[in-house]
C-alpha positions in Angstrom: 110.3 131.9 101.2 107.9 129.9 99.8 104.4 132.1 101.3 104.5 134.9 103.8 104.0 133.7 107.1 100.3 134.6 109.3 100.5 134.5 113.0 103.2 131.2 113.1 105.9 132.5 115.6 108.7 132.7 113.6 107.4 135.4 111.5 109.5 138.1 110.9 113.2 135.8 111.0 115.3 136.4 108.3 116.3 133.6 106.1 120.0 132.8 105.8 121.8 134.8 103.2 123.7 132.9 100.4 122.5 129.1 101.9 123.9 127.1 99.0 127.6 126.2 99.3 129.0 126.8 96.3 129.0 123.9 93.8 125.7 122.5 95.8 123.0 121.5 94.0 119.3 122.4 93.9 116.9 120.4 96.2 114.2 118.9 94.5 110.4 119.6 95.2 108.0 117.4 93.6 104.4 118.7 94.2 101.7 115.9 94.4 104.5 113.8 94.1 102.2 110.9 95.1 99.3 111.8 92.4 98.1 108.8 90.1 96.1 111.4 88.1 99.0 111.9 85.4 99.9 108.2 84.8 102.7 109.4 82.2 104.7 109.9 85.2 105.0 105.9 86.2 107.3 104.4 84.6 106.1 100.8 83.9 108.4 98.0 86.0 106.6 94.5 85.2 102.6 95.0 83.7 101.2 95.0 87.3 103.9 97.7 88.6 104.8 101.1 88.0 107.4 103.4 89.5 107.9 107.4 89.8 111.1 108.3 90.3 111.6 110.9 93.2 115.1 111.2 93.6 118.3 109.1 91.9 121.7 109.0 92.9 124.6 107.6 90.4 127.1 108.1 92.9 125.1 105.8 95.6 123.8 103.8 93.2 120.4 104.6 94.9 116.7 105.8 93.7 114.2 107.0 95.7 110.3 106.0 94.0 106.7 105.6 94.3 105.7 102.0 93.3 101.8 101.6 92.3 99.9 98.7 91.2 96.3 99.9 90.6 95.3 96.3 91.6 96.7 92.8 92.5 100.6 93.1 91.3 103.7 91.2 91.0 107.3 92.9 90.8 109.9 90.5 89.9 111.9 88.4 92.3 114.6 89.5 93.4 117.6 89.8 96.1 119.0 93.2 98.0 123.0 93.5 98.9 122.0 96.7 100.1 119.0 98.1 102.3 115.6 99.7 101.2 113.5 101.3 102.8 109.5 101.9 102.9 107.0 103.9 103.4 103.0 102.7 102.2 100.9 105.6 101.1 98.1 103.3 100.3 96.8 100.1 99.6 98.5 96.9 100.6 101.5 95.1 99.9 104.2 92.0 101.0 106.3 89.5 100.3 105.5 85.8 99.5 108.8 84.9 101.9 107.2 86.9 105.0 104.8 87.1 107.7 103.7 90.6 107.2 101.0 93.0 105.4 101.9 96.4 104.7 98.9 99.0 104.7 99.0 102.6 104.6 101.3 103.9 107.3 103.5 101.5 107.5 107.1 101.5 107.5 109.5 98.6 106.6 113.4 98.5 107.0 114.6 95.8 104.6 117.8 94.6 105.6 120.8 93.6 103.0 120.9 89.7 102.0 116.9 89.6 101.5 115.4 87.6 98.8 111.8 87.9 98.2 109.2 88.0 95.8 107.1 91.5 96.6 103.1 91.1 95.9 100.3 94.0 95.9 96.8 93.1 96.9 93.0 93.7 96.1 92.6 96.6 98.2 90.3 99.5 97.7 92.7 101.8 96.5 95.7 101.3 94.5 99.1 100.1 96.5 101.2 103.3 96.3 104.5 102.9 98.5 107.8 105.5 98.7 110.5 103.3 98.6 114.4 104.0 99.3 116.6 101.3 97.1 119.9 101.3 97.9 122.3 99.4 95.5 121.0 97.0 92.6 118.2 94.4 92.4 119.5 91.1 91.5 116.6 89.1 90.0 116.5 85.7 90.3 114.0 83.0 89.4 111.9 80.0 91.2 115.1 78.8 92.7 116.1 81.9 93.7 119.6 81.6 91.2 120.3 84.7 90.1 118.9 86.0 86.7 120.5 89.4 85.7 120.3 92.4 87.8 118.8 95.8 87.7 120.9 98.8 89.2 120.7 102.8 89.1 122.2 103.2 85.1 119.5 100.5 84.3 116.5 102.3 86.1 117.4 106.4 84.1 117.5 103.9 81.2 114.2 102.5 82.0 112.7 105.7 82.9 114.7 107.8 80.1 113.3 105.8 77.1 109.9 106.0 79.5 109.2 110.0 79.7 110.4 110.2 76.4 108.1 107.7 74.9 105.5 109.6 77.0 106.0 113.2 75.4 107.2 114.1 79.1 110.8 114.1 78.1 114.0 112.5 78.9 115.6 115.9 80.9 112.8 115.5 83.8 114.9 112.8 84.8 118.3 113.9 84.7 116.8 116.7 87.1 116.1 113.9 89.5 120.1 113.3 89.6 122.0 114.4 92.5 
């Protein structure tokens, strides 16, 4: 138990013996998981944009992140064959292809087969947005022909050679991996 309960209700329940399956893995808690304070922590995705990784799953080929640009930002274009989620924290964000401005609260469901060219604003505080990627990023230029493509093995590389670089080290991330 985390802290010793006050007046909540459920004070005094027991907690459930032996909750882990065996073979389960650890869940991961990230305090302040959303904190710029210790830039080391973003790993740099174009020189506008920076991720934090939350959560990564080789299996799923899926990451879970914090993007920030601390001002007006550009990530590369690109296409989804999967879904991504989001979540804005702060600031404001879009894509060039759409009709919509995220700000702080909202939520966007990105369906699979989207191509678009994501954009952060001037705001008054930096565009920080929990996002859910699901499968690879295929970039893709003016055109929108394809490029190269960036999937889960490329982002722990990214990130890897990032926190080690950074004096954070390289094992922070493999105890992202679920």
């Amino acid at each position: 138990m985390p802290e010793q309960p006050n007046t909540e209700f459920w004070k005094g329940i027991k907690p459930i013996e032996n909750s882990a399956k065996p073979l389960s893995l650890p869940e991961i808690h990230l305090p302040n998981a959303d904190d710029i304070a210790d830039e080391r922590y973003y790993v740099p995705l174009s020189e506008t944009a920076w991720s934090r990784p939350l959560f990564i799953s080789i299996q799923d080929n899926m990451w879970s992140d914090i993007m920030l640009c601390k001002s007006a930002g550009l990530v590369h274009r690109h296409y989804h064959p999967r879904e991504v989620f989001a979540w804005t924290i702060s600031g404001k964000w879009g894509y060039l292809e759409y009709d919509w401005t995220a700000t702080a609260g909202s939520f966007v469901y990105e369906t699979p087969g989207g191509s678009h060219t994501l954009v952060a604003y001037e705001s008054d505080e930096p565009m920080r947005t929990h996002f859910i990627v699901r499968g690879p990023l295929m970039w893709l230029d003016e055109n929108g022909e394809s490029t190269g493509h960036f999937d889960v093995l490329d982002y722990i590389d990214l990130c890897k050679d990032h926190y080690e670089k950074v004096g954070l080290g390289a094992h922070l991330i493999d105890e992202l991996i679920r």
